[in-house]
C-alpha positions in Angstrom: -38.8 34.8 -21.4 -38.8 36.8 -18.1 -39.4 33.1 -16.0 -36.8 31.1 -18.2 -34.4 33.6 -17.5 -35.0 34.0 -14.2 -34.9 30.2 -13.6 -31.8 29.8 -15.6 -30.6 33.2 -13.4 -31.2 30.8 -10.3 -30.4 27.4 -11.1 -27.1 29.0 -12.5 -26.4 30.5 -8.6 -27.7 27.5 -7.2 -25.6 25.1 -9.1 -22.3 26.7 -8.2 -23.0 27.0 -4.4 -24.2 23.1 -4.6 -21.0 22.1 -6.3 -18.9 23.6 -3.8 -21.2 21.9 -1.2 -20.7 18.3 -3.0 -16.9 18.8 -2.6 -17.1 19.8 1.1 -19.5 16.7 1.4 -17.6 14.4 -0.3 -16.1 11.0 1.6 -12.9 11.9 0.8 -12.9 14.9 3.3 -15.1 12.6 5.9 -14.7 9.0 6.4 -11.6 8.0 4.1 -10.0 11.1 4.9 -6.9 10.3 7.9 -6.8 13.3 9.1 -10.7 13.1 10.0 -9.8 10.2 11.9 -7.0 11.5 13.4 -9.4 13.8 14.4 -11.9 11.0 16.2 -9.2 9.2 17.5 -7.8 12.0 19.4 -10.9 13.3 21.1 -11.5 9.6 22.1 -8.0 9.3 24.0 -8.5 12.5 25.4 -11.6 11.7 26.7 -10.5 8.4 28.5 -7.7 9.7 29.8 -10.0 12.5 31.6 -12.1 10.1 32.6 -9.0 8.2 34.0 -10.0 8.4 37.8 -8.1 6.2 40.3 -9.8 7.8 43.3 -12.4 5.7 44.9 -13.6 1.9 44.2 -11.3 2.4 41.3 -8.4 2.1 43.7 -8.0 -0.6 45.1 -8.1 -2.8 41.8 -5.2 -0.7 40.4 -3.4 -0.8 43.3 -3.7 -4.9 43.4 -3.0 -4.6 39.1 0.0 -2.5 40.0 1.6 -4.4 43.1 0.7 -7.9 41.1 2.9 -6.3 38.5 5.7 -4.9 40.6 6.1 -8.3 42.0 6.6 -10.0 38.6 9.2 -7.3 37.6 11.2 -7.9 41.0 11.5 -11.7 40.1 12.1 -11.8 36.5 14.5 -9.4 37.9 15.9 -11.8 40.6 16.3 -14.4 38.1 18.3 -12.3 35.7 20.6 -11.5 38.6 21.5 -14.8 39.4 21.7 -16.1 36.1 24.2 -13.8 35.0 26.2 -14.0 38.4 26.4 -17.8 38.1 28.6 -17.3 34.5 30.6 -15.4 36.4 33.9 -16.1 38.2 33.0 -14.7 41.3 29.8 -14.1 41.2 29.0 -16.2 44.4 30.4 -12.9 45.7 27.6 -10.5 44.2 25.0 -12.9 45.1 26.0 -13.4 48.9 26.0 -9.7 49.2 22.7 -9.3 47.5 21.7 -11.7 50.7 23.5 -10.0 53.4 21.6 -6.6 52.2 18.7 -8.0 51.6 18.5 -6.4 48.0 15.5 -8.1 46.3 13.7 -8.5 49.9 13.6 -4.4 51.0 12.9 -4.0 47.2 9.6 -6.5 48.0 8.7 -4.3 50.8 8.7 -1.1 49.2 6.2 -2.6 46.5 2.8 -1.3 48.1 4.9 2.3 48.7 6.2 2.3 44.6 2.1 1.2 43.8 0.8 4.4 45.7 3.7 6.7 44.2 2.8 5.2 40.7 -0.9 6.0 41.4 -0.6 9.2 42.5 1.7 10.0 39.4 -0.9 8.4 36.8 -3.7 10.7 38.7 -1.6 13.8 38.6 -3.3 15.9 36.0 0.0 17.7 34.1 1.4 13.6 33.7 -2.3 12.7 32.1 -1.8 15.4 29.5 1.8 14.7 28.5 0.3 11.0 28.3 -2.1 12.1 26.2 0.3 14.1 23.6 2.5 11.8 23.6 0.0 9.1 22.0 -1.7 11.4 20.2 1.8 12.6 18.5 2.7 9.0 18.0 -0.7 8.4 16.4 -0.4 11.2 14.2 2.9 10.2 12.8 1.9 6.6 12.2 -0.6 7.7 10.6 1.1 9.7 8.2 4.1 7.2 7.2 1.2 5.0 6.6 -1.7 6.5 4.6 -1.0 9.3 1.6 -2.2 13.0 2.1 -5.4 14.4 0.9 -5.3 17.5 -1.7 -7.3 20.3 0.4 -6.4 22.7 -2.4 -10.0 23.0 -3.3 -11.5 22.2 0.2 -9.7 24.8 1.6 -10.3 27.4 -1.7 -14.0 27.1 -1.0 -14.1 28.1 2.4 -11.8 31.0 2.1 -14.0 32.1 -1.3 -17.0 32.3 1.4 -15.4 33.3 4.2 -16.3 30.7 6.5 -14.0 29.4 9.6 -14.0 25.8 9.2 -15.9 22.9 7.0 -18.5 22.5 9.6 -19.5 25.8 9.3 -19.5 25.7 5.5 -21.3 22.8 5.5 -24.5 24.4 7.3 -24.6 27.7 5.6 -24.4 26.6 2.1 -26.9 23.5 2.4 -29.3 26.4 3.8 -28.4 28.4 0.8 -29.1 26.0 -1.4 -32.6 25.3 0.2 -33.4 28.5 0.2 -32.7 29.3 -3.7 -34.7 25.8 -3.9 -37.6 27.7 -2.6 -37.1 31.2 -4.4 -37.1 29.3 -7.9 -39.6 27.2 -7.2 -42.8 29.3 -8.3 -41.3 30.4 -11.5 -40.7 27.0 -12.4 -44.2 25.9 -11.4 -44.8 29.0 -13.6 -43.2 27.9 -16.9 -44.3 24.7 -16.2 -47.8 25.9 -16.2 -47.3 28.2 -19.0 -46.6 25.1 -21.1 -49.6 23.3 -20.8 -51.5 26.5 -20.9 -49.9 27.1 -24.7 -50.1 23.2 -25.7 -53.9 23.3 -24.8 -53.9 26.6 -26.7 -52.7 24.6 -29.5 -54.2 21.8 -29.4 -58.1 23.5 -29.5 -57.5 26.6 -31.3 -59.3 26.0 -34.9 -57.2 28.4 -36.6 -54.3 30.7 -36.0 -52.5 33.8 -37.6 -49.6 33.8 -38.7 -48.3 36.1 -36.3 -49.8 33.6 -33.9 -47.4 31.0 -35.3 -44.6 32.8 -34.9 -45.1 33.8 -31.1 -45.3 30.1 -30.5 -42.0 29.4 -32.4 -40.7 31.9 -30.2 -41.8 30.2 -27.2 -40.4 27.0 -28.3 -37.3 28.9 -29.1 -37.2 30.0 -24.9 -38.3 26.3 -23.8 -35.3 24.7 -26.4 -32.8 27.6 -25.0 -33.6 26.3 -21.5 -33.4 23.2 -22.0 -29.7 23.2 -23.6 -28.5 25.3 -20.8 -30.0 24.3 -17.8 -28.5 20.6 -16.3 -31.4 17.7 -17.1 -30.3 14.9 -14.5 -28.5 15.0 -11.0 -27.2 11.6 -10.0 -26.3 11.9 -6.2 -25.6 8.7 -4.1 -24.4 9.0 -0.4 -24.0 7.6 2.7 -26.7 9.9 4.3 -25.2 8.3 7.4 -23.4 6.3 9.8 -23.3 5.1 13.1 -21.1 2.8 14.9 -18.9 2.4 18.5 -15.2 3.3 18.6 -13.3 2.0 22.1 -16.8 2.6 23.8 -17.6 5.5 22.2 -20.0 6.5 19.6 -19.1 7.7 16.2 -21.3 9.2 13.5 -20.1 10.3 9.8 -23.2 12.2 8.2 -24.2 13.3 4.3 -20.9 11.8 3.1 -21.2 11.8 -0.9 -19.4 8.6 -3.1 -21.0 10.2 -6.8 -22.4 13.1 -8.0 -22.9 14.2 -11.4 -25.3 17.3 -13.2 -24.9 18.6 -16.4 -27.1 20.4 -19.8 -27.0 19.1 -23.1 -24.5 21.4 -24.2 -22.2 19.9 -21.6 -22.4 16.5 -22.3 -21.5 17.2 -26.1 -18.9 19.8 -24.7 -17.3 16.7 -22.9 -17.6 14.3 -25.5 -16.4 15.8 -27.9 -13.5 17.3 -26.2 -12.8 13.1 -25.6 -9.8 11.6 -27.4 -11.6 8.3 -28.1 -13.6 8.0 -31.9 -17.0 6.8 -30.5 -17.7 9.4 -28.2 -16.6 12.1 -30.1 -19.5 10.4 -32.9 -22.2 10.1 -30.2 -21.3 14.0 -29.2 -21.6 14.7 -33.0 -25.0 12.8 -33.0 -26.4 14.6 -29.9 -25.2 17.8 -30.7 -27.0 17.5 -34.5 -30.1 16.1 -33.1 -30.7 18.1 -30.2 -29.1 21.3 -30.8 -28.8 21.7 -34.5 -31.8 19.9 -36.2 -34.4 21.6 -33.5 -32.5 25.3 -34.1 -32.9 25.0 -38.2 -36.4 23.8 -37.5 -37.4 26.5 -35.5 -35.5 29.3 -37.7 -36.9 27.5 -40.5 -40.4 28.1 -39.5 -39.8 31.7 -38.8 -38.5 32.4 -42.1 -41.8 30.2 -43.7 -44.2 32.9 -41.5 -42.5 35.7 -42.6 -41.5 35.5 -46.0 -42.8 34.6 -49.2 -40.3 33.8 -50.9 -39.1 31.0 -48.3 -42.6 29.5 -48.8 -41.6 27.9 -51.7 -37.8 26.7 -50.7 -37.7 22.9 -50.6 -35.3 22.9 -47.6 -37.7 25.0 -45.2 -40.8 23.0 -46.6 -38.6 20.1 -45.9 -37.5 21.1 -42.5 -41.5 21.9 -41.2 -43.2 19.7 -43.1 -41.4 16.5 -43.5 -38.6 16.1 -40.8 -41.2 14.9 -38.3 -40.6 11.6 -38.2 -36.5 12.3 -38.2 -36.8 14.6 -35.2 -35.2 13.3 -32.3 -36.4 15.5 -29.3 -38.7 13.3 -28.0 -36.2 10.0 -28.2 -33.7 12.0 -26.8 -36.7 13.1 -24.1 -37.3 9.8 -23.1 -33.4 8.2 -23.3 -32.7 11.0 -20.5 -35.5 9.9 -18.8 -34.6 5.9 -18.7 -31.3 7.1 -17.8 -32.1 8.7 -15.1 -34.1 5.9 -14.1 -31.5 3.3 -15.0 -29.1 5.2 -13.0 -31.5 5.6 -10.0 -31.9 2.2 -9.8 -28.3 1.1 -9.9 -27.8 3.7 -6.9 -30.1 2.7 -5.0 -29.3 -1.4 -5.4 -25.9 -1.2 -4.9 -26.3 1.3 -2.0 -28.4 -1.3 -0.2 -26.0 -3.9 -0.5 -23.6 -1.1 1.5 -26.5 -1.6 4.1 -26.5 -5.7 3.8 -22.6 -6.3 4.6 -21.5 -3.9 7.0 -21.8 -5.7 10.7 -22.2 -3.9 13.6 -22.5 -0.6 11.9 -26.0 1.4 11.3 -25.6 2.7 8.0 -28.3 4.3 6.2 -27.8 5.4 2.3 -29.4 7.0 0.2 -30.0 8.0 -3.6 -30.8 11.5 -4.2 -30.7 11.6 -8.3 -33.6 13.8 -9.7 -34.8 15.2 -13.0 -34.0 19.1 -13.0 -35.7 21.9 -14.7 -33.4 21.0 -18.0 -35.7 17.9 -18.6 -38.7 19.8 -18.1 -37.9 22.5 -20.2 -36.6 20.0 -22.9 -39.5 18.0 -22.9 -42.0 21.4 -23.2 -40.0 22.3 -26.0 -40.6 19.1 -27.4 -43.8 18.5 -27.2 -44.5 22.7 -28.0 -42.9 21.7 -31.2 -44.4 18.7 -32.5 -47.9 20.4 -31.7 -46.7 24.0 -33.7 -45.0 21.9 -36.6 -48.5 19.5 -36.8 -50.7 22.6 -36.6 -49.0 24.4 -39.0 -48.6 21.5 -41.4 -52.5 20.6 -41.9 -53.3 24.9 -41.2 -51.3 26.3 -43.9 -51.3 23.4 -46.8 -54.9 22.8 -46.3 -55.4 26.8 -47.5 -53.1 26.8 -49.9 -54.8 23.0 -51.0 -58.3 24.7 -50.9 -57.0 27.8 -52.8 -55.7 25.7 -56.1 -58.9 23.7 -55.8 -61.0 27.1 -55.9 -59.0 28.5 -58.8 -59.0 25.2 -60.9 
C-alpha cells in the first residue's frame, strides 16, 4: 500500500507538470504558429541588414549596380519628357529649353555624386534600422491580415502558474522536472513490481494457506486493481523531435514539437465515453466499466466476505463470483487489448512519422514516437494475474477440504 500510493502520489505530480509541458511543446506554439515565424523572419532581416556592409570590395559593385541604375531612371525619364511634350502645343518650347540647359546632360553627370550619396545613406547605421522596422512592421501586418491568431490563453496560464519569464524557459525547467520525478518513482515502481512476482511465486508454491492468508492476498489484489484504475496505462506521443533546414542563408531549427499526445486510466476512458452523445460508445464505456471495474471489485469483495464469514460460504452468488466466473473475467483480455493497442498505435506513429521523413526535400527532419506502457498497465496486469492465481488457489484449497470432509463423514 505504502509504494502504490506513493507511485500514484508521483505519477499524479508528474502527469500534471508533463501536461503542461505537452501544451508548451505543442506545433501549434512552434512551427505552425505565425507569430513564431514572425519571430524567425525578423532576426533573419535584422541580421542581413547588419551585415549590410558597403565598405570595401563590396563597393565598387554597388556603386556600378547603383550608377547602372541611375542611368536607366534618367532615360526612361528623358523619354517621358519628350513624349509628353510632343502632344503638346508648344512643347518644342520645353524641350529646346531642356537643351539649352542641359537638363538631362548635368543630371548624367551628377550620377557617380547621387551613387556615393546613396551609399553613404544605405551605410549610415540610424537609415539601416528604420529600414529594418519598416519591413519588419510590414511583415508583421501581412502576416496578420493573412493567417488567424493562436489562443495563448493556456500557453500563457501555464507560465504565469510557474512563474517562469518566457516559453523557453518553461520549456527547460519542466522537462527537468519531469525527469527528475522519472527518477524519484522509479525504485518504488521497480519495488511493486518486484513485490508482485514475489507474492505470485508465493502463490504459486505455497501448498496450503490460511485463511487469513487469503485474505491478505485479496487485499493486495485490491491495491494492484486500485492502481491500476487510477494510474494512466498508455501514453501515445508522436513529434517532430526535430527540424533543420536554411532560411535566406540562414539556418533554422524547430525542436521537440509535438502533433499527438494522449494518457489516460481506465476510469478515464469510461469517464469519457460515457460522457459521449453517440449510442456505441456510451455501450463500450458500459462494457469496460462492468468488466474492469465492476466484475473484478464484486470478485474481490466477494472473496473477502467467503473468508470471513460463514454464512456467505454457502450464498450461490459469492460461490458463483470465486468459483465459477473464471472463464467470464475479462482482466486479462482487457490486459492484452491495451497492450495491442498500444502496439497498434505505436506502429501507426512510427509509419506515418517516417513518411514525414520520406517527402520533405531539402529539410533534415527527424521524428520520433515516444508512446509507452505506464505504470497503469503494470499494475493492471499484477492485479490480473494476482487474481487468477488467489481465485485458482482458493478454488481447489477450500473445496477440496470441504470435498475430503463429506467423504470422511459419509
Amino acid at each position: 500500500m505504502y509504494l502504490s500510493v506513493t507511485v500514484y502520489e508521483t505519477e499524479t505530480e508528474k502527469r500534471k507538470i508533463k501536461e503542461d509541458l505537452i501544451e508548451l511543446s505543442k506545433i501549434k506554439y512552434g512551427l505552425f504558429s505565425v507569430d513564431e515565424w514572425k519571430k524567425i523572419l525578423a532576426d533573419i532581416i535584422t541580421k542581413k541588414i547588419e551585415e549590410f556592409d558597403l565598405e570595401g570590395a563590396d563597393r565598387p559593385e554597388m556603386r556600378r549596380r547603383i550608377s547602372d541604375l541611375l542611368h536607366i531612371v534618367i532615360n526612361d525619364l528623358k523619354d517621358a519628357f519628350h513624349e509628353k511634350n510632343s502632344r503638346k502645343l508648344f512643347g518644342f518650347v520645353n524641350e529646346i529649353g531642356a537643351g539649352v540647359f542641359g537638363i538631362f546632360d548635368d543630371m548624367e553627370r551628377q550620377i557617380p555624386s547621387f551613387t556615393e550619396k546613396i551609399i553613404d545613406f544605405m551605410n549610415d547605421p540610424k537609415n539601416r534600422k528604420a529600414i529594418r522596422g519598416y519591413i519588419i512592421k510590414k511583415l508583421n501586418t501581412y502576416a496578420d491580415k493573412t493567417f488567424s491568431k493562436i489562443d495563448y490563453s493556456t500557453h500563457d496560464k501555464i507560465i504565469s502558474e510557474y512563474g517562469f519569464k518566457d516559453r523557453e524557459e518553461a520549456l527547460s525547467e519542466l522537462k527537468l522536472r519531469v525527469d527528475e520525478l522519472d527518477s524519484k518513482n522509479r525504485p518504488y515502481q521497480i519495488g511493486l513490481i518486484t513485490l508482485a512476482i514475489v507474492t505470485g511465486l508465493f502463490i504459486s508454491f505455497s501448498k496450503t494457506i490460511t485463511k487469513s492468508g487469503y485474505l491478505i492476498l485479496t487485499a493486495i489484489c485490491f491495491v494492484f486493481l486500485l492502481g491500476g484504475l487510477l494510474l494512466p496505462m498508455i501514453e501515445i506521443d508522436a513529434r517532430v523531435a526535430e527540424m533543420n533546414f536554411n532560411l535566406l542563408g540562414e539556418p533554422v531549427t524547430f525542436q521537440d514539437q509535438v502533433l499527438y499526445y494522449k494518457s489516460k486510466s481506465i476510469l478515464e476512458v469510461v469517464r469519457l465515453m460515457m460522457t459521449q452523445s453517440r449510442i456505441d460508445l456510451i455501450f463500450v464505456g458500459l462494457l469496460v466499466l462492468t468488466f474492469s471495474v465492476l466484475f473484478p471489485v464484486t470478485k474481490l469483495v466477494s472473496s473477502i466476505l467467503y473468508l470471513k464469514s460463514k454464512k456467505f460460504e454457502s450464498n450461490k452468488f459469492v460461490q458463483f463470483m470465486i468459483f465459477k466466473t473464471g472463464k467470464w473475467s475479462m482482466a486479462d483480455v482487457m490486459v492484452i487489448a491495451i497492450f495491442m493497442a498500444y502496439i497498434g498505435f505505436s506502429g501507426i506513429i512510427t509509419e506515418q512519422l517516417k513518411q514525414i521523413e520520406n517527402i520533405t526535400q531539402n529539410i533534415d527532419i527527424l521524428t520520433t514516437n515516444k508512446s509507452s506502457l505506464l505504470a497503469g498497465f503494470f499494475t493492471f496486469t499484477s492485479f490480473a494475474i494476482l487474481s487468477l492465481l488467489t481465485s485458482h488457489k482458493l478454488q481447489y484449497e477450500f473445496r477440496g477440504q470441504k470435498s475430503e470432509l463429506t467423504n470422511e463423514v459419509s
